[in-house]
RODREN-193679 format. One record per residue: z, y, x of N, C-alpha, C in turn. Coordinates in steps of 0.2 Angstrom, whole numbers, padded with zeros to 4 digits, always signed. Layout:
% RODREN-193679
ZYXZYXZYX;...
% end
This chain:
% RODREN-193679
-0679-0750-0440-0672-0749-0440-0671-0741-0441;-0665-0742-0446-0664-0732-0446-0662-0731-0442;-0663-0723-0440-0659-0720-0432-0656-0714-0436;-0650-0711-0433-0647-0704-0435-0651-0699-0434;-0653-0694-0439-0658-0688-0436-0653-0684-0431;-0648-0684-0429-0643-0680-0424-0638-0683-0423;-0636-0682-0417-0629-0686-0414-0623-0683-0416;-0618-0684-0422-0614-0679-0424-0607-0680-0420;-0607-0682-0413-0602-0682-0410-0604-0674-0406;-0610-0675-0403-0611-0671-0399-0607-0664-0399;-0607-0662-0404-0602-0654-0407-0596-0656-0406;-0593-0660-0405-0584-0661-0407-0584-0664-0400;-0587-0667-0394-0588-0673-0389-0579-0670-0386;-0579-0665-0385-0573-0661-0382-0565-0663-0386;-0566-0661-0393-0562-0660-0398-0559-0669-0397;-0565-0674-0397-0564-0681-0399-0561-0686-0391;-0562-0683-0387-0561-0684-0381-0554-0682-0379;-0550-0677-0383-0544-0675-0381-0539-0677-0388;-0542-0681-0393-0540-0683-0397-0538-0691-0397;-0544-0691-0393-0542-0702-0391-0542-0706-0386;-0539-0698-0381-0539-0700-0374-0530-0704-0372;-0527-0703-0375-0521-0705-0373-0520-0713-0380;-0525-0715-0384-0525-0720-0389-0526-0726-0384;-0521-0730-0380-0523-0734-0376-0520-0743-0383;-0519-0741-0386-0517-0748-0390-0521-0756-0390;-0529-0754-0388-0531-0759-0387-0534-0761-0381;-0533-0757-0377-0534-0757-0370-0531-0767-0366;-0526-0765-0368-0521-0773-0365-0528-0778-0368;-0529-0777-0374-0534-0783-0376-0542-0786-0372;-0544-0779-0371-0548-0779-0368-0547-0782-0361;-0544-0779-0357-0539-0780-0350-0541-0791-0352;-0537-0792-0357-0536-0800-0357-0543-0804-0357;-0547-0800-0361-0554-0803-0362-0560-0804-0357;-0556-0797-0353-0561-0796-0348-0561-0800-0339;-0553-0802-0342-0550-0807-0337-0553-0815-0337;-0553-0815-0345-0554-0821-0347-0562-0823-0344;-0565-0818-0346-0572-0819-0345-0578-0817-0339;-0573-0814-0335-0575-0811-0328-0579-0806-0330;-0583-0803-0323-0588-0799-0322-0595-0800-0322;-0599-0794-0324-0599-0789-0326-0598-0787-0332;-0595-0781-0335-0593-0781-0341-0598-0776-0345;-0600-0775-0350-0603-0770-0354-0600-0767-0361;-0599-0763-0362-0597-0761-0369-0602-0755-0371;-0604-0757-0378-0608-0756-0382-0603-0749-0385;-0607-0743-0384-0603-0737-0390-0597-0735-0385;-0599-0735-0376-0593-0732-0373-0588-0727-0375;-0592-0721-0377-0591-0714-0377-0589-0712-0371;-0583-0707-0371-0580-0705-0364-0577-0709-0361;-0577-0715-0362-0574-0721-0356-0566-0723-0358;-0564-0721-0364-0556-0723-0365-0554-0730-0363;-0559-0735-0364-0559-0743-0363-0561-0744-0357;-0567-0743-0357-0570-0745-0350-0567-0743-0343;-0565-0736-0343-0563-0734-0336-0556-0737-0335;-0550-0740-0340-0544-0743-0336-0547-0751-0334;-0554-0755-0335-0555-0760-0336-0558-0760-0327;-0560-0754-0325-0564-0753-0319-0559-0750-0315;-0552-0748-0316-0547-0748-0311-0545-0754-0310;-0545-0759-0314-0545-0766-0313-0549-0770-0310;-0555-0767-0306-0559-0768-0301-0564-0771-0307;-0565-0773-0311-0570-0777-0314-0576-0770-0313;-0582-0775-0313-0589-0770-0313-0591-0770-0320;-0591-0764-0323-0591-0762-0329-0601-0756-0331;-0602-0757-0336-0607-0755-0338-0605-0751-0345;-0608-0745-0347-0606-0743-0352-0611-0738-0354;-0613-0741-0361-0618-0737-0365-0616-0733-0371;-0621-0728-0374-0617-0724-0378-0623-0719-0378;-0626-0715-0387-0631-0711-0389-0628-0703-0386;-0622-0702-0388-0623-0697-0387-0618-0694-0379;-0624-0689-0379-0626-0687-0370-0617-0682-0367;-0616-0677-0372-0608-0675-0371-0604-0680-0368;-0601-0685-0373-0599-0689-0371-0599-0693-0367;-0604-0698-0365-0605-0700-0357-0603-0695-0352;-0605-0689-0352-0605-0682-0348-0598-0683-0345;-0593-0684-0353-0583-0685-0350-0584-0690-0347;-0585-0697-0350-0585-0703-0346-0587-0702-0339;-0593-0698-0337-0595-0700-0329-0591-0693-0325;-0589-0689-0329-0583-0683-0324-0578-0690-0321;-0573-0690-0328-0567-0694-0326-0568-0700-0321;-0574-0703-0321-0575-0709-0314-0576-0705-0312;-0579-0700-0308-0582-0698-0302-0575-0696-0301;-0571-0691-0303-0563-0689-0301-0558-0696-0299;-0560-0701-0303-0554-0706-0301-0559-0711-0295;-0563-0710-0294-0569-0713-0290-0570-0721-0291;-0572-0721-0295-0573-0728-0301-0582-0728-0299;-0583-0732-0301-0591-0736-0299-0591-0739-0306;-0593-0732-0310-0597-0735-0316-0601-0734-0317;-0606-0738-0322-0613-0737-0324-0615-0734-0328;-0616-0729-0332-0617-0725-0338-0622-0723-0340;-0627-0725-0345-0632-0723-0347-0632-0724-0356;-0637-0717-0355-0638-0715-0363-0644-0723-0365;-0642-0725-0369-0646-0731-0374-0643-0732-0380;-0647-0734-0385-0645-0740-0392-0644-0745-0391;-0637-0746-0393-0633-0753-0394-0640-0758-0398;-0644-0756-0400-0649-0761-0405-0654-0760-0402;-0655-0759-0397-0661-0759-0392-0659-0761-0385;-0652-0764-0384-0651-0764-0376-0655-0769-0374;-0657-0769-0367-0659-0776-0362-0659-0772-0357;-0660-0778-0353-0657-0777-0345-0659-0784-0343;-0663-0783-0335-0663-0789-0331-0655-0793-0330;-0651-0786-0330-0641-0790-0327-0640-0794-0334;-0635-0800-0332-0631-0802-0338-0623-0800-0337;-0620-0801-0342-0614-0800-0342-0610-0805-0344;-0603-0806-0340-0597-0811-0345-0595-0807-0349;-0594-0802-0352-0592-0799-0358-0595-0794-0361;-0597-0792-0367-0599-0788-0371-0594-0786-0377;-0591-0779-0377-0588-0777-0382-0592-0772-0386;-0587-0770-0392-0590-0764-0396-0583-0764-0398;-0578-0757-0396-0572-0756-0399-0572-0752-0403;-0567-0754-0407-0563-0747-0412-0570-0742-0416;-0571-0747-0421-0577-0746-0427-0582-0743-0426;-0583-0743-0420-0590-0742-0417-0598-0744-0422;-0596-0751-0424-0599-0755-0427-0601-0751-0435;-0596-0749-0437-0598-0744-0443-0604-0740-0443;-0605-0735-0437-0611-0734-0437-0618-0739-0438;-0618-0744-0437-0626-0748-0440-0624-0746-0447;-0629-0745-0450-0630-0745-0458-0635-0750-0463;-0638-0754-0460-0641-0758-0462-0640-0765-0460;-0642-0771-0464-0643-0777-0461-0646-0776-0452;-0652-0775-0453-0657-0775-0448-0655-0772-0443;-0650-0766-0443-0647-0763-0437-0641-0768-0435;-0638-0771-0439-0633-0777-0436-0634-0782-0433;-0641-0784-0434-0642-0789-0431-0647-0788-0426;-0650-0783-0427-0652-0779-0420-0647-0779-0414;-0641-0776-0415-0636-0775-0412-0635-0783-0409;-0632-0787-0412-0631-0794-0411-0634-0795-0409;-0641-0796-0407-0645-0799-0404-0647-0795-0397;-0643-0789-0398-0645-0786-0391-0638-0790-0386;-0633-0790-0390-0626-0792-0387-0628-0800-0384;-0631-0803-0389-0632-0812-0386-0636-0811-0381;-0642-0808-0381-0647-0808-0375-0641-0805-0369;-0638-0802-0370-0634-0797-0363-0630-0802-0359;-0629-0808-0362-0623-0812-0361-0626-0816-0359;-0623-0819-0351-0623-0826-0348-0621-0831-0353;-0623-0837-0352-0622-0844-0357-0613-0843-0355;-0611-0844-0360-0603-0845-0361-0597-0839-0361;-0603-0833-0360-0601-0827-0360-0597-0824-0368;-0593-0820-0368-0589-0819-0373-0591-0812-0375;-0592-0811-0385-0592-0804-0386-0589-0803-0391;-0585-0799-0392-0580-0795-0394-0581-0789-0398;-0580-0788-0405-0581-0783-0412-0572-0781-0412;-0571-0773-0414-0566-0773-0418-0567-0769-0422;-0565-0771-0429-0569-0765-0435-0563-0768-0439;-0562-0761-0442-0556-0760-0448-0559-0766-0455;-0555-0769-0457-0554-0773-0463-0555-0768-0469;-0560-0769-0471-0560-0764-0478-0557-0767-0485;-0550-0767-0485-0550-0768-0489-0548-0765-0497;-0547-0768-0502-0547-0764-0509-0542-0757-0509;-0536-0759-0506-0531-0754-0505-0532-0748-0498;-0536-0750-0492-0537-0746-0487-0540-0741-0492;-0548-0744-0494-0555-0740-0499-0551-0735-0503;-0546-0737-0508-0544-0734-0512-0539-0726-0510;-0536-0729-0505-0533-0723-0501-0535-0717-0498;-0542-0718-0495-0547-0712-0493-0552-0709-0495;-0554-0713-0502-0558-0710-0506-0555-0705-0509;-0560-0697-0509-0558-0693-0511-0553-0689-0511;-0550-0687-0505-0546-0685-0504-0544-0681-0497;-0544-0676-0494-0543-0674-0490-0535-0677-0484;-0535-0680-0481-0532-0680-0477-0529-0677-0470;-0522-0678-0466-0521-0676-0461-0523-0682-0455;-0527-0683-0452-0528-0686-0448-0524-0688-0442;-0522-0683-0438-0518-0682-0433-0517-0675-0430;-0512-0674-0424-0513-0666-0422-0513-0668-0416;-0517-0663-0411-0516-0666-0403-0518-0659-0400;-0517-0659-0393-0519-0655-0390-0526-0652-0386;-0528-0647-0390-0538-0648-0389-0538-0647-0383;-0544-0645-0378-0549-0644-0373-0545-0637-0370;-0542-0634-0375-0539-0626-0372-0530-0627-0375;-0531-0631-0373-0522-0630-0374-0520-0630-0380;-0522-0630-0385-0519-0625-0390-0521-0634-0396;-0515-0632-0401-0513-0635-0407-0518-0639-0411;-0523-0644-0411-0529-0645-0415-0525-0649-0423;-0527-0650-0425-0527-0653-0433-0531-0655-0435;-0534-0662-0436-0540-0666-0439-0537-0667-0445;-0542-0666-0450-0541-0667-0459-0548-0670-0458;-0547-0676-0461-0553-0680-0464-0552-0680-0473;-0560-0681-0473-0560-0683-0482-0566-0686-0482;-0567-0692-0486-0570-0696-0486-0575-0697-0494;-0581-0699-0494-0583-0699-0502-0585-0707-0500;-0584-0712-0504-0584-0718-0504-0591-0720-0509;-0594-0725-0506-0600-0728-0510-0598-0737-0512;-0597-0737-0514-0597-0747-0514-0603-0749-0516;-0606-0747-0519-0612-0751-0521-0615-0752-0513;-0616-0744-0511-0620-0747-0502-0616-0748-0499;-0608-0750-0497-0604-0748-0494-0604-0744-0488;-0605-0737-0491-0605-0733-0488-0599-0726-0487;-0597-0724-0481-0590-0717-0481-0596-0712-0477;-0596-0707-0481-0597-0701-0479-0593-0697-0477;-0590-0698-0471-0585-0696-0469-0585-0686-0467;-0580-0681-0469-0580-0678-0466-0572-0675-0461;-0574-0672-0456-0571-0671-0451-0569-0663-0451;-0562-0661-0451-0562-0653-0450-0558-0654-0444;-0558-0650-0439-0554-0647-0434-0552-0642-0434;-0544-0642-0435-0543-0633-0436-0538-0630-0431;-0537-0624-0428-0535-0623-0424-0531-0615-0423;-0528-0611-0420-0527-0604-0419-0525-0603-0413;-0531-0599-0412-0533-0597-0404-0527-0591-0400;-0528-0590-0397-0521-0585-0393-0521-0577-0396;-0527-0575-0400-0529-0570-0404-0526-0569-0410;-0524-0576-0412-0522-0579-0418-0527-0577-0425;-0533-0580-0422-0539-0582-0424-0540-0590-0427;-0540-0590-0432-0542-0598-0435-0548-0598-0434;-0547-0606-0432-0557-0608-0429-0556-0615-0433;-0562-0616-0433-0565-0624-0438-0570-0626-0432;-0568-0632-0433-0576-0636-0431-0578-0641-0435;-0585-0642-0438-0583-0649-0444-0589-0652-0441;-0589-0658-0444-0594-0664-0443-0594-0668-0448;-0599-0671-0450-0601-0676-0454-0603-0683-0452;-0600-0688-0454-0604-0696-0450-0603-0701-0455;-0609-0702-0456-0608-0708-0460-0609-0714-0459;-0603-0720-0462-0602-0726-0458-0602-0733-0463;-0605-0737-0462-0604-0741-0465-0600-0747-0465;-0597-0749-0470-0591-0755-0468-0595-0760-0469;-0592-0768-0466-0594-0774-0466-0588-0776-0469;-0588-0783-0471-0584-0789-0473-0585-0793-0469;-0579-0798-0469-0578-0802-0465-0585-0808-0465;-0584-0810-0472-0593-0813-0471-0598-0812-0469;-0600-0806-0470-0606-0803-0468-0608-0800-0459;-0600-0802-0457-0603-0799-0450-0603-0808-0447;-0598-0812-0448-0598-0820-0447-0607-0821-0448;-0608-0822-0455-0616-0823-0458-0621-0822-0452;-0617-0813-0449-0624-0811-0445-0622-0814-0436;-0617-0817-0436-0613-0820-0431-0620-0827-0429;-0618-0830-0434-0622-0835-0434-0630-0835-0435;-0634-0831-0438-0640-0828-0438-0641-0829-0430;-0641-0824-0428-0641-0824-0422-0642-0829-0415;-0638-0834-0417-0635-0839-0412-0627-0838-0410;-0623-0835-0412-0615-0836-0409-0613-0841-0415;-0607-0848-0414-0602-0850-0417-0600-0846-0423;-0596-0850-0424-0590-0848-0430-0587-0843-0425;-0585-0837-0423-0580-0835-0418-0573-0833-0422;-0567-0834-0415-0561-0834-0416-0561-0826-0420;-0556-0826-0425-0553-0820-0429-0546-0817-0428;-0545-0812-0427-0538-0810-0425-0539-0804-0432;-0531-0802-0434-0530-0796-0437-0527-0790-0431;-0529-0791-0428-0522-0783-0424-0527-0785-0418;-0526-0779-0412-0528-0778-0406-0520-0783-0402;-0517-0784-0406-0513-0790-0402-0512-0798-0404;-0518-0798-0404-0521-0802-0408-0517-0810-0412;-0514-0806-0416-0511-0810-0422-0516-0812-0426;-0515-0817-0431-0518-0821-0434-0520-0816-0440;-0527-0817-0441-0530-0813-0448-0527-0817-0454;-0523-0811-0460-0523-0811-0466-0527-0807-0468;-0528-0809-0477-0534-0802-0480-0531-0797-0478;-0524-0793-0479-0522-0790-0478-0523-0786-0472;-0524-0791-0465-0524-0788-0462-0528-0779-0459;-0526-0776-0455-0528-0768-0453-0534-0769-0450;-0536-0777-0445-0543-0776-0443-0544-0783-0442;-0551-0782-0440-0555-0790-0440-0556-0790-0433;-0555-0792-0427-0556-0793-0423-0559-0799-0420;-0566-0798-0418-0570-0805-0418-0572-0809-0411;-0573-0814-0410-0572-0815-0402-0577-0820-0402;-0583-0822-0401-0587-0824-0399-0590-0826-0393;-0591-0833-0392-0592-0837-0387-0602-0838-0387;-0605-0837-0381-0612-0838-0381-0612-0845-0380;-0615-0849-0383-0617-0856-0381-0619-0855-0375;-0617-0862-0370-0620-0862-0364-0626-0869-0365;-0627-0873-0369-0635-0876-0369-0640-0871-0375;
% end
């Protein structure tokens, strides 16, 4: 399996944390999933806990793993201030196991990008089935790549969004992306810009490269595996998939023989 030679959240964990701390849009979903499926939950790729900790005011018993050590850091403040009983540990989504099992396994908001290879996806998937009691549910949501998204962020610097950083102050994320189709690969780059009370311009950058999947190809590795056919949504409210659709939202039942 390849591994990242560096966690490129690590340097931003602050910036990304005050970026996607109020992006509650899929949250409701997960809330439905985790109802549907009982306790204990686990999500694969926590980060700072934006998912996980409204799931655990919900009283449900929640697990959350994630490589880079910053962000767990924010994840385990915010439970300790809100006095949440979460689990947090640094591990690979592609290496997980545990004697616990779980009614639910997620991986939110194109976490799943990062695998780059066959072998890491299915790695991934098989860490997800082992994790799950028979009849247990998991759960993928990864952006639809399609020909018109591709088309739009190749090559071009973008505004991301503006929000307010770690020090109060005005941030700016500008992405620009260089697009690979043969590997399907985005070499994404990240600028954060800011002006400090000196009126001082400061940059932060980071680089992360991700891979997109297809609707086939993650199905295909659905199956490889041992999961079904799983149910397909287009939206975090879970409307029915057109090509078109913004995301693929996959829902996966473990067999129970």
């Amino acid at each position: 399996m390849s591994a990242p030679a560096h966690d490129p959240y690590a340097s931003i964990a602050s910036l990304y944390e005050a970026e996607h701390q109020h992006w509650l849009k899929d949250v409701a979903m997960y809330r439905a999933l985790s109802d549907r499926a009982g306790s204990p939950i686990l999500e694969f790729g926590c980060g700072s806990g934006r998912v996980l900790l409204p799931l655990a005011e919900d009283n449900h018993v929640v697990h959350g793993i994630d490589i880079c050590e910053p962000l767990l850091a924010i994840a385990a403040g915010k439970a300790k201030d809100k006095g949440l009983p979460v689990t947090l540990k640094k591990k690979d989504m592609r290496e997980f196991s545990s004697p616990s099992k779980f009614g639910l396994v997620f991986c939110a908001l194109d976490t799943l990008l990062h695998l780059s290879q066959q072998e890491d996806l299915l790695a991934m998937l098989r860490s997800a089935f082992n994790a799950l009691i028979p009849g247990g549910i998991f759960s993928i949501d990864v952006v639809n790549p399609t020909p018109d998204l591709l088309a739009q962020g190749d090559g071009l610097v973008r505004r991301q969004s503006s929000f307010i950083g770690p020090s109060d102050t005005s941030v700016t994320h500008f992405v620009a992306w260089d697009l690979d189709p043969n590997t399907q690969t985005i070499k994404s780059h990240h600028f954060y810009d800011w002006i400090s009370s000196n009126d001082q311009m400061n940059r932060r950058t980071a680089s992360i490269c991700l891979r997109y999947w297809t609707r086939g190809q993650i199905e295909d590795a659905l199956r490889t595996v041992g999961f079904p056919s799983p149910e397909l949504y287009g939206s975090v409210q879970l409307d029915d998939f057109e090509s078109d659709s913004e995301r693929m939202i996959f829902v996966s039942t473990r067999p129970t023989a």
